[in-house]
NUBADO-100616 format. One line per field, with one value per atom (N, C-alpha, C): x, y, z; atom name. Coordinates in pm, 1 decimal. Layout:
residues N
px = (X;...)
py = (Y;...)
pz = (Z;...)
a = (CA;...)
end
This chain:
residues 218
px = (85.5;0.0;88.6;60.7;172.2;127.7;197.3;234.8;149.2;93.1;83.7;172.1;146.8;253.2;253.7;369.2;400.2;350.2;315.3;230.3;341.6;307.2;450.0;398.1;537.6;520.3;550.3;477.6;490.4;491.1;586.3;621.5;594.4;511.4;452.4;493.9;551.9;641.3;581.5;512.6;426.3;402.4;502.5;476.1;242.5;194.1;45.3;12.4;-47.0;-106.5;-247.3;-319.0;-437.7;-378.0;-286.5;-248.5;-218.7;-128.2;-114.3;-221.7;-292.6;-402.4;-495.2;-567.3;-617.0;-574.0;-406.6;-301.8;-327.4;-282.9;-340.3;-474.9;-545.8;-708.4;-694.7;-695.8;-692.6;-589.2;-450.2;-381.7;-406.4;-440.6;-448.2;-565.5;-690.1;-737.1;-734.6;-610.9;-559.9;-496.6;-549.2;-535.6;-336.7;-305.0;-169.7;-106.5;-124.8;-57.6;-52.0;96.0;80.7;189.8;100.7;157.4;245.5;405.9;461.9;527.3;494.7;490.1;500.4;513.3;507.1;624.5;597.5;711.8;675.6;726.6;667.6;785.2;930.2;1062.2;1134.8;1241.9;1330.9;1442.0;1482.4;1535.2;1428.7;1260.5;1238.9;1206.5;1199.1;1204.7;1293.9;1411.2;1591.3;1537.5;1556.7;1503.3;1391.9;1280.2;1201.7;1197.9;1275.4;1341.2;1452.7;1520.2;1584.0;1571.2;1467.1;1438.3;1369.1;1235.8;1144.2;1148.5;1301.5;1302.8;1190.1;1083.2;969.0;1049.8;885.5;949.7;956.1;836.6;831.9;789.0;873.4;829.5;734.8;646.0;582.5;620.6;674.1;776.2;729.9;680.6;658.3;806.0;790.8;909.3;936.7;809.0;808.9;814.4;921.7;949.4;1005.7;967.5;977.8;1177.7;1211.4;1372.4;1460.5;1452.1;1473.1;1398.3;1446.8;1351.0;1347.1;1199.6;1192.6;1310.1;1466.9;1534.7;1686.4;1672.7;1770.5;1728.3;1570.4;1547.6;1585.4;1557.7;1590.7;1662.2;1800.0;1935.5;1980.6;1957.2;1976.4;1908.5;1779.4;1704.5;1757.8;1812.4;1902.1;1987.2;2093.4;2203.6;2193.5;2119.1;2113.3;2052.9;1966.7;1834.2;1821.2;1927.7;1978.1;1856.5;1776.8;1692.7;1532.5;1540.7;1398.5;1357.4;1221.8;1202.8;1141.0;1144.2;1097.3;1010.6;899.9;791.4;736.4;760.4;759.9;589.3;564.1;372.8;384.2;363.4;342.3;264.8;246.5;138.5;225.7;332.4;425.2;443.9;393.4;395.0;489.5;644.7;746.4;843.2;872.3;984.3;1133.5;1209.6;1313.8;1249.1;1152.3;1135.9;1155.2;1146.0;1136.4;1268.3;1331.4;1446.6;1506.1;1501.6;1609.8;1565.8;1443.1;1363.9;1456.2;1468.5;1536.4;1644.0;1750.7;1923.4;1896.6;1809.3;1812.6;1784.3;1723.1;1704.8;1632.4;1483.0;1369.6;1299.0;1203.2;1174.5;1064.9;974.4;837.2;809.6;734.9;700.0;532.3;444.3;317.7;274.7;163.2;99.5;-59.0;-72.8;-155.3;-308.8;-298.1;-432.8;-477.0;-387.9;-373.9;-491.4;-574.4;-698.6;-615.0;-734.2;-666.4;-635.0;-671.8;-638.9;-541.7;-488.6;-379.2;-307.3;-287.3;-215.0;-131.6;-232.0;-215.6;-153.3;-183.4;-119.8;13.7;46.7;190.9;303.9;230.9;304.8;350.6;304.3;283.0;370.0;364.0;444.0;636.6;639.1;740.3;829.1;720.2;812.8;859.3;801.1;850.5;974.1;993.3;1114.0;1094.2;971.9;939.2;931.3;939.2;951.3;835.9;753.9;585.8;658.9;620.8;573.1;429.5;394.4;212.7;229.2;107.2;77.9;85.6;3.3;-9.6;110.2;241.8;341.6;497.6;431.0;507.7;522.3;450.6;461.7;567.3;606.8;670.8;840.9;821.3;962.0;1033.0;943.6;998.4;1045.7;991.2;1036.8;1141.5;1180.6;1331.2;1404.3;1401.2;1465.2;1516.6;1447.9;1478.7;1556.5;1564.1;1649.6;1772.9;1798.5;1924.1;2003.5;1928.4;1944.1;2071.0;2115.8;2233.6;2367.0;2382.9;2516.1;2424.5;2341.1;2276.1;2342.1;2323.4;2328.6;2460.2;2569.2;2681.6;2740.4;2674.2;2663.1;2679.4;2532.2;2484.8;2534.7;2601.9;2688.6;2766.7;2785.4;2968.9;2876.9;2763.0;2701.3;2716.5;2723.5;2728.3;2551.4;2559.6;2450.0;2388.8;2459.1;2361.5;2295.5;2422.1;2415.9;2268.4;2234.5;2109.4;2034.8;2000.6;1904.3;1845.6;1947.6;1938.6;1874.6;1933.4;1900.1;1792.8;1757.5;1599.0;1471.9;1476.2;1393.3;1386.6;1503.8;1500.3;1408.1;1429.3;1354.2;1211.0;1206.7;1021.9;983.6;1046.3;1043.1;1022.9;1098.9;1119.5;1261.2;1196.0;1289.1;1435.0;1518.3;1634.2;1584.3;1538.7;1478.8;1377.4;1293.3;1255.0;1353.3;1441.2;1475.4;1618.1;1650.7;1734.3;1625.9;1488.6;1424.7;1384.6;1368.1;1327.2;1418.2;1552.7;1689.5;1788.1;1718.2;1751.1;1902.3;1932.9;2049.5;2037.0;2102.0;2102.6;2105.5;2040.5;2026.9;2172.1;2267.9;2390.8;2461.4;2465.0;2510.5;2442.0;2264.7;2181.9;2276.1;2329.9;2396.3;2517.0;2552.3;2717.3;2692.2;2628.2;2609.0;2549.0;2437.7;2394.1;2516.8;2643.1;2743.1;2863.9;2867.8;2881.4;2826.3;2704.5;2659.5;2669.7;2625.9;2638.8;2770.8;2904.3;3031.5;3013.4;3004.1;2958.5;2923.7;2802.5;2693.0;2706.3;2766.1;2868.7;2696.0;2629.5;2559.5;2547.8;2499.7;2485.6;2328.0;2234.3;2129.8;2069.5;1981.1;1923.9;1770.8;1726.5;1619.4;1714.6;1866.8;1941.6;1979.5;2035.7;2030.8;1908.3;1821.8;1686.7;1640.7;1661.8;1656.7;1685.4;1833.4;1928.0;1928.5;1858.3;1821.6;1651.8;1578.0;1488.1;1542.9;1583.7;1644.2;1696.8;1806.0;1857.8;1757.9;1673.9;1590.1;1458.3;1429.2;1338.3;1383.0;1545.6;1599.2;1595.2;1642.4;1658.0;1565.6)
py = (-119.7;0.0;124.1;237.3;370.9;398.3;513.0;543.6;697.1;786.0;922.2;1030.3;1110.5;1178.8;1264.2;1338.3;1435.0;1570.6;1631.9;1752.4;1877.2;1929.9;2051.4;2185.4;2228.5;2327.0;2449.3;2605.1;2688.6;2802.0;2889.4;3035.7;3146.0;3203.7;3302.5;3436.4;3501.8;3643.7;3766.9;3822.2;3950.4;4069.0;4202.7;4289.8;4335.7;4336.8;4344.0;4237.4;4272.2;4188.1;4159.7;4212.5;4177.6;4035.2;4050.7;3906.4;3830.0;3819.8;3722.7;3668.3;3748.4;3703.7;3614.1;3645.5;3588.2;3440.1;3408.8;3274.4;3213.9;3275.0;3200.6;3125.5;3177.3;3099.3;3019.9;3083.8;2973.4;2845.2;2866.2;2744.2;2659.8;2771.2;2669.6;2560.7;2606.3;2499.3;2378.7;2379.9;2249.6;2123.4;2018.6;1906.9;1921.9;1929.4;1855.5;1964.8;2119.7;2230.2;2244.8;2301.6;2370.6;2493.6;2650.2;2782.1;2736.9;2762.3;2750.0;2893.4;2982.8;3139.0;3268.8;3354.6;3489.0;3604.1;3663.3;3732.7;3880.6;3941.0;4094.2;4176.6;4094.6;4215.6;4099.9;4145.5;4032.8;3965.0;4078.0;4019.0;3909.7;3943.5;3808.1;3704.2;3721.5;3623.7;3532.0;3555.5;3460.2;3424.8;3486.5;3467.0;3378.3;3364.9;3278.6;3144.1;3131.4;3054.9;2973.0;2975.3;2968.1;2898.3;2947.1;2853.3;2759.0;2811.6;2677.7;2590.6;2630.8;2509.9;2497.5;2561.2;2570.1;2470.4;2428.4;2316.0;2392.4;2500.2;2638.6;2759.4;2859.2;2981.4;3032.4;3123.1;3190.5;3331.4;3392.9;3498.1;3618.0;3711.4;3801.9;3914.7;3992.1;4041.5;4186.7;4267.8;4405.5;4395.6;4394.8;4391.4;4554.8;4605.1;4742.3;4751.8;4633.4;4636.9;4589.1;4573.5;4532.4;4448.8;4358.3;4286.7;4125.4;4078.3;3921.7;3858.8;3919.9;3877.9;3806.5;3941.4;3936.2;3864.3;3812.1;3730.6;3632.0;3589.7;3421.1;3374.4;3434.9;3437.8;3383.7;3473.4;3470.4;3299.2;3318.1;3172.9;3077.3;3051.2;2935.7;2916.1;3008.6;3014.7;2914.6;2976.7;2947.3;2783.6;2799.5;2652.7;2560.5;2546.5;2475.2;2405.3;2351.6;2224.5;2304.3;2375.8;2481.5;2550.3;2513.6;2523.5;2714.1;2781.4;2890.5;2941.8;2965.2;2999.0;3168.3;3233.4;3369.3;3382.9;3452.0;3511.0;3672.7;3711.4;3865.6;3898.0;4009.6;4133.1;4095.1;4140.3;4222.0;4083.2;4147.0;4092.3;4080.9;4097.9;4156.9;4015.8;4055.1;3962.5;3941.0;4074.0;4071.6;4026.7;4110.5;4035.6;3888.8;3839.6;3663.2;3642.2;3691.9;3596.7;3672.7;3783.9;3795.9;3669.6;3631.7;3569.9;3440.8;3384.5;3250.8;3248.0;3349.0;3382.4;3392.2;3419.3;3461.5;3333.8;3244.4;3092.6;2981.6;3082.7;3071.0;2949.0;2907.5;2730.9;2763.1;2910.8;2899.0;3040.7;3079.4;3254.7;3205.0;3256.5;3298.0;3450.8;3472.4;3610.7;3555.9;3654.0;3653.9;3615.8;3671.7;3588.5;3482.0;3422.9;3247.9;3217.5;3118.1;3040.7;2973.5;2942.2;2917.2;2731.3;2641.3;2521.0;2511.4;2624.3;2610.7;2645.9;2748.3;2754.2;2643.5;2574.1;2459.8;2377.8;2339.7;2224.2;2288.0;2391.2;2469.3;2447.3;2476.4;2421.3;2287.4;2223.6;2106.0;2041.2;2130.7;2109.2;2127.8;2219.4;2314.5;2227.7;2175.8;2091.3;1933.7;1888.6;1784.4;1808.6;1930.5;1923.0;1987.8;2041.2;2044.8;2234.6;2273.9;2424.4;2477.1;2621.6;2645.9;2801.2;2800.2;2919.5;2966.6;3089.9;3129.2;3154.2;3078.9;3019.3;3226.2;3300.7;3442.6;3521.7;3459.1;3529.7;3451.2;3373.8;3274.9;3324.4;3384.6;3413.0;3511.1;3574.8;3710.7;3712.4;3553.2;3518.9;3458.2;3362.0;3337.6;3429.8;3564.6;3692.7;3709.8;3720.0;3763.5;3634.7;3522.4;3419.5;3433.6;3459.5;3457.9;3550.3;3672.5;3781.6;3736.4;3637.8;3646.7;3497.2;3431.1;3330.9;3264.3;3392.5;3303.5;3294.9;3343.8;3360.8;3208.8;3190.5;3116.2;2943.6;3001.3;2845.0;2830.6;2889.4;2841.2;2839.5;2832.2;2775.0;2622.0;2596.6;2515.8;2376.5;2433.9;2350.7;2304.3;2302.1;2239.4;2142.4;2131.5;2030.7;1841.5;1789.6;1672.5;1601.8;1510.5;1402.1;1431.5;1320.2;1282.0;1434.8;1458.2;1599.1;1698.8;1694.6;1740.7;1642.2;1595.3;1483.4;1536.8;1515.2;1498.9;1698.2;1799.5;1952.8;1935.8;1865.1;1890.2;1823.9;1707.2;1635.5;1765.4;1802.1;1916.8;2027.7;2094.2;2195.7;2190.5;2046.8;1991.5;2021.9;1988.9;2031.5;1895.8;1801.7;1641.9;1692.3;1563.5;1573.2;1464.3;1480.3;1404.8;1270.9;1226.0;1065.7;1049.9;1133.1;1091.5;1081.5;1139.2;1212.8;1061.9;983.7;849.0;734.2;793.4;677.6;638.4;774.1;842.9;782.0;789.3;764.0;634.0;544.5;425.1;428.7;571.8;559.2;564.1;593.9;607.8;718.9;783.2;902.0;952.4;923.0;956.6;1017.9;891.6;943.3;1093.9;1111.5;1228.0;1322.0;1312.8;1457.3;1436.8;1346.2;1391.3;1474.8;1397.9;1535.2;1664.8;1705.3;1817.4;1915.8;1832.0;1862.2;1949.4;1866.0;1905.2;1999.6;1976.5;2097.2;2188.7;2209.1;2361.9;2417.1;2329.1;2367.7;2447.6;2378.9;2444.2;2534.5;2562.1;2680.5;2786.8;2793.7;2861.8;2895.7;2798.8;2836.3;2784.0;2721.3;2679.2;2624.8;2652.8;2647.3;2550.9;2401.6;2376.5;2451.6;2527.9;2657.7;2741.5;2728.4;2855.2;2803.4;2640.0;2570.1;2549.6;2518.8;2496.7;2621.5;2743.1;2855.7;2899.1;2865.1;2860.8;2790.0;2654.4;2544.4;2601.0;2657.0;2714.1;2829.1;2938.0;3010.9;3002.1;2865.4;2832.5;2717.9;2685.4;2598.4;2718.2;2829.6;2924.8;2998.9;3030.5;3099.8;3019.6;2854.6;2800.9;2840.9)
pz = (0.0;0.0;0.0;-116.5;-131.5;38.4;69.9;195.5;155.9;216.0;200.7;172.8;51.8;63.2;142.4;188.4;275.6;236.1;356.8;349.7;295.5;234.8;171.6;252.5;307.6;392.0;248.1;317.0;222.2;299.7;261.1;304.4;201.8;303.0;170.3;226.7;110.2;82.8;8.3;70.5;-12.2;102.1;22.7;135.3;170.2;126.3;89.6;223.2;314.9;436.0;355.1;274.1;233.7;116.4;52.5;-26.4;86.2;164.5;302.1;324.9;386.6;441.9;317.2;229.0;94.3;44.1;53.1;42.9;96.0;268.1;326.3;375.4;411.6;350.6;261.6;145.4;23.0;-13.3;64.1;107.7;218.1;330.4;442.8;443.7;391.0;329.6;256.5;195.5;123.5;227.3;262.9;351.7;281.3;213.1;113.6;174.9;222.3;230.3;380.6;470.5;499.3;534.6;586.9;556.0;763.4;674.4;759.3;848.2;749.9;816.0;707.5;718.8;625.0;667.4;575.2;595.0;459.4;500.7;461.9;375.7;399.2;312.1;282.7;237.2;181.3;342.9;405.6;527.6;600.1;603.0;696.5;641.4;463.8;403.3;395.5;422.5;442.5;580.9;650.3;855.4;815.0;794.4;806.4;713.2;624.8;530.9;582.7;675.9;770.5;852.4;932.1;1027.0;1009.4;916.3;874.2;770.4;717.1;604.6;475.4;442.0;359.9;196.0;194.8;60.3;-60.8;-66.2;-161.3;-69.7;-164.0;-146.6;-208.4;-242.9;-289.0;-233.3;-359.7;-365.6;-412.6;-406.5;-481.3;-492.1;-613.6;-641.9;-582.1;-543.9;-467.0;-357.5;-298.3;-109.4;-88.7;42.9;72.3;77.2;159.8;124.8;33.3;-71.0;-185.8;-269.7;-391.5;-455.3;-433.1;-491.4;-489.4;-513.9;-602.6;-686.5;-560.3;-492.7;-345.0;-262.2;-216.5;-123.5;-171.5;-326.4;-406.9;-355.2;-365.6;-376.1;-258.2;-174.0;-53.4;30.2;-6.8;57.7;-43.4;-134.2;-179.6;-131.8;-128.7;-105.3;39.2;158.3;264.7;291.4;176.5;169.4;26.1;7.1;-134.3;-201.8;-65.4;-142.3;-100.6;-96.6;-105.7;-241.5;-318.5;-436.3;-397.1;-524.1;-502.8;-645.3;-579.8;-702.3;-658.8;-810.0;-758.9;-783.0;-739.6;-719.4;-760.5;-901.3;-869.4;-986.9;-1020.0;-1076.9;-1196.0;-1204.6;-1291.5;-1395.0;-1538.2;-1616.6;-1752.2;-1685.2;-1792.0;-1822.2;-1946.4;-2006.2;-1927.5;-1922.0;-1861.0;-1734.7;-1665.1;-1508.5;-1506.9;-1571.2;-1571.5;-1584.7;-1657.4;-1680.5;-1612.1;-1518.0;-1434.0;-1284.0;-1277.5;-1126.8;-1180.1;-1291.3;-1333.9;-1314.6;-1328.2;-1327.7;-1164.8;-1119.5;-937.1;-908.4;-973.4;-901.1;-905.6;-958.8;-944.3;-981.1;-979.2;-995.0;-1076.3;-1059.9;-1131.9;-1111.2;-1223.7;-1224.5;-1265.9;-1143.9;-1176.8;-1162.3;-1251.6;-1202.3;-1147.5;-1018.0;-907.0;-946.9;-1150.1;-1146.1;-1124.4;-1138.7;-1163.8;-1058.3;-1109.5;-1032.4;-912.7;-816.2;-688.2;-724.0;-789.1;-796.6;-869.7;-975.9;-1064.4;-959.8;-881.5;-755.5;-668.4;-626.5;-579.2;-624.1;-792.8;-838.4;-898.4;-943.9;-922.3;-823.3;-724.2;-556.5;-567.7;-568.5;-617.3;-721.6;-820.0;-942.2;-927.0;-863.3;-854.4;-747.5;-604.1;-493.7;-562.3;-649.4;-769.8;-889.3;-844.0;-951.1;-1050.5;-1101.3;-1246.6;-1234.0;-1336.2;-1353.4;-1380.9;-1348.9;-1393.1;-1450.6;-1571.0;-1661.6;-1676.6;-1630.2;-1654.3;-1788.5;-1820.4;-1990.2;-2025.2;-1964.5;-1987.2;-2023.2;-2024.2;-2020.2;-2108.8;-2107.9;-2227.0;-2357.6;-2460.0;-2556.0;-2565.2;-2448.7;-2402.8;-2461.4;-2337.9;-2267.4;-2411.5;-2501.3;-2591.6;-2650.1;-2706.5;-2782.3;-2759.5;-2598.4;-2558.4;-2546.3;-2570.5;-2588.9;-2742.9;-2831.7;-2951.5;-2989.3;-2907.1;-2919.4;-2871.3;-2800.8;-2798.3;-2844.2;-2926.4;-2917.9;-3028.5;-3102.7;-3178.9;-3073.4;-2992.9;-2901.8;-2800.3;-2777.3;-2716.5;-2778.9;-2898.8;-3019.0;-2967.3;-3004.0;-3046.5;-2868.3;-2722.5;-2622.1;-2595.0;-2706.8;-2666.3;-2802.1;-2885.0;-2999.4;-2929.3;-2756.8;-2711.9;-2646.3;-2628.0;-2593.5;-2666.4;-2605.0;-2656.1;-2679.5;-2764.2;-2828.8;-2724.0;-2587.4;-2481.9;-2404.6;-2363.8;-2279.6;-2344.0;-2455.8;-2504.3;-2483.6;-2527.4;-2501.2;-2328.2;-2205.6;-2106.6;-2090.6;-2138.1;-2128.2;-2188.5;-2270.2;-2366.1;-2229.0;-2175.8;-2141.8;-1994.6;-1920.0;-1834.1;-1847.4;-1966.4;-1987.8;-1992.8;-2038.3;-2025.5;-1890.9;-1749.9;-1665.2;-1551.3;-1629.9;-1588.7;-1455.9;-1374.0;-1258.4;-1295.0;-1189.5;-1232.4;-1242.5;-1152.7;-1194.2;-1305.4;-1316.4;-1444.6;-1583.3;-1604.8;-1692.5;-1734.4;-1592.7;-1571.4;-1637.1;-1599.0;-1646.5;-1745.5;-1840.9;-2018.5;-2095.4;-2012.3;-2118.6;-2042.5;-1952.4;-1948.0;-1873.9;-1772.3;-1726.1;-1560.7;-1477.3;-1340.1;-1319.9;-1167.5;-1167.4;-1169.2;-1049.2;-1073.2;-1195.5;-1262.7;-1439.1;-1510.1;-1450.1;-1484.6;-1473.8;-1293.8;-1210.8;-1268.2;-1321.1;-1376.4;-1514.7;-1629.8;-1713.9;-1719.5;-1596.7;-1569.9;-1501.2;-1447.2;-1414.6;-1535.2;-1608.2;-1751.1;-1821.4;-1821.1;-1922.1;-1809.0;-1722.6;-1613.7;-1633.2;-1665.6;-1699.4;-1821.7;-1930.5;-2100.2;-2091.9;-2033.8;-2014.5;-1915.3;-1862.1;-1759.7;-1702.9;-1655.9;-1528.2;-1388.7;-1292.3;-1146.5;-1188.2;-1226.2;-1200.8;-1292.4;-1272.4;-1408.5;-1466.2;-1401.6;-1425.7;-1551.5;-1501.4;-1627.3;-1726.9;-1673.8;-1797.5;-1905.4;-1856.1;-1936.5;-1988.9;-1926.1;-2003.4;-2131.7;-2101.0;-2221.9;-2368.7;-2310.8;-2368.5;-2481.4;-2389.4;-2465.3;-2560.7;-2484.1;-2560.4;-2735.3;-2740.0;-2877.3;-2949.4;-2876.3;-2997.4;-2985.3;-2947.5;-2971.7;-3095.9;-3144.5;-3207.7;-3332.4;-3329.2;-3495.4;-3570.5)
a = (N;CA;C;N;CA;C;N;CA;C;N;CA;C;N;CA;C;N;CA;C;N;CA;C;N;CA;C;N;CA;C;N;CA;C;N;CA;C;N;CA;C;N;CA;C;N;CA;C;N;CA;C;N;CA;C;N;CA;C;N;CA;C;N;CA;C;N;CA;C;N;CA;C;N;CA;C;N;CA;C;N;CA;C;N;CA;C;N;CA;C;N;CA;C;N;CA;C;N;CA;C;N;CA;C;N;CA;C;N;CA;C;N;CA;C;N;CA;C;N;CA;C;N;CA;C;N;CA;C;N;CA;C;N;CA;C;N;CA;C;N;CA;C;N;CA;C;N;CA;C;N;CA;C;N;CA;C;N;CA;C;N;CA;C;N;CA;C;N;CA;C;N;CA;C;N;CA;C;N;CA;C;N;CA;C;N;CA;C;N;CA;C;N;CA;C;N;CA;C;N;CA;C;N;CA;C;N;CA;C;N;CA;C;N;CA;C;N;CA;C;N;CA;C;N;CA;C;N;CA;C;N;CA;C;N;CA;C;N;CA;C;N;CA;C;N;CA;C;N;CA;C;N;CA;C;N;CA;C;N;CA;C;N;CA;C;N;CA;C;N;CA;C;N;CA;C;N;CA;C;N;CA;C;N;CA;C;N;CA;C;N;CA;C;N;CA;C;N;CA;C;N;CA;C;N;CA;C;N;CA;C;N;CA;C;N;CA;C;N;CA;C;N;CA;C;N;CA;C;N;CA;C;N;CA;C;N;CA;C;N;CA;C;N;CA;C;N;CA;C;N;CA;C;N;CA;C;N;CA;C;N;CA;C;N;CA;C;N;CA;C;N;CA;C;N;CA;C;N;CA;C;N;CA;C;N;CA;C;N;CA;C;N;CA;C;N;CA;C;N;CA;C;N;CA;C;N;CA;C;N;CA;C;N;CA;C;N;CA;C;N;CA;C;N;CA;C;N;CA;C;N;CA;C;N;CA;C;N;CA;C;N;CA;C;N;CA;C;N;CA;C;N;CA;C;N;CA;C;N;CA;C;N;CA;C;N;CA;C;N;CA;C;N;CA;C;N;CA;C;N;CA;C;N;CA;C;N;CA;C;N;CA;C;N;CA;C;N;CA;C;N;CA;C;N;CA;C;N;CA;C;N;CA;C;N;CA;C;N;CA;C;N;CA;C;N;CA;C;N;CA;C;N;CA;C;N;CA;C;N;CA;C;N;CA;C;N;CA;C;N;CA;C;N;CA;C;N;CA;C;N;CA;C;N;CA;C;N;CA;C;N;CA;C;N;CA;C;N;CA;C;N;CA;C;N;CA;C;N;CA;C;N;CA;C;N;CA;C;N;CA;C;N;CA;C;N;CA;C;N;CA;C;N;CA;C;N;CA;C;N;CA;C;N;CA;C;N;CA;C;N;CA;C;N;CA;C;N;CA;C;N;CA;C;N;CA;C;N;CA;C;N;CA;C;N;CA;C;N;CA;C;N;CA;C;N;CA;C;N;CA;C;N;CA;C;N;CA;C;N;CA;C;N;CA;C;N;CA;C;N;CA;C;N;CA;C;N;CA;C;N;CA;C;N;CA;C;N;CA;C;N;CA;C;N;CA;C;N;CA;C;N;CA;C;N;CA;C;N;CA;C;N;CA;C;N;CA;C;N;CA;C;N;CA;C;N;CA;C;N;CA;C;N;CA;C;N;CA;C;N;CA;C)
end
């Protein structure tokens, strides 16, 4: 008999006490969720990230002491294995791909229905990356803009090593991605090891970026 899965804790980051308040309701209601605390600037977002370990963030990018971009950073840095999904208004191209170079696991805007919400959270503590369908057409534009310096990146790539960046960008976790292509996860993390070398990034959110980026451009 499967076992239950584990309840995913979530820290929610929005200077706006009326969004706080709103999340919460609408998360704490979820049996699968729970709100492990809040936080109002980017300092108590690291501080409360910190202590409670949260499986996602829900990030918004306007904090009164700097931006969503500095808390990322910061709550990785500190919480390696803490997924972070940004929550905001702001519906810009560059905004995105700077929240991705900062860390980011998933960019929604606040319209988003409250069950797409949920299954985002959801999505994001699995490994897998969330783009709002509303803002996609965007990101590609500026993917394509930069995408011949992108190509000849991603030409030092090897056979497999694509193969393995393509199935990533789908937004497949490392074990899936061992199981697609019939190898061990290990072997996964050694070529994601590799290409992060090639690609001169840290992140597979920057890798897969990148990865979109030059097949947005052919």
């Amino acid at each position: 008999m499967n076992s239950p899965s584990p309840i995913l804790r979530v820290l929610i980051v929005d200077d706006s006490e009326v969004v706080r308040m709103g999340l919460r309701a609408l998360l704490g209601a979820e049996p699968s969720l729970t709100i492990t605390g809040e936080a109002a600037s980017v300092a108590t977002a690291v501080e409360s990230a910190a202590a409670h370990r949260p499986d996602v963030v829900l990030l918004d990018i306007r904090l009164p002491d700097g931006t969503g971009f500095d808390a990322c950073r910061q709550i990785l840095q500190r919480s390696p294995a803490t997924r972070v999904l940004v929550l905001t208004s702001v519906a810009d191209e560059n905004v995105v791909d700077d929240a991705i170079r900062a860390g980011a696991h998933g960019y929604l805007l606040k319209e988003v229905h409250g069950r797409s919400l949920v299954q985002a959270i959801h999505d994001v503590a699995a490994g897998k990356s969330i783009l709002d369908p509303a803002i996609t057409a965007r990101v590609l534009t500026l993917m394509r803009s930069t995408a011949p310096a992108t190509r000849d990146a991603l030409a030092a790539l090897s056979t497999q090593e694509r193969r393995v960046i393509a199935l990533i960008a789908e937004g497949k976790t490392n074990k899936e991605v061992a199981a697609a292509m019939d190898l061990t996860e290990k072997t996964v993390k050694n070529y994601l090891s590799n290409i992060f070398d090639k690609l001169h990034v840290t992140r597979r959110s920057e890798a897969a970026a990148l990865y979109a980026k030059g097949k947005g451009g052919a």
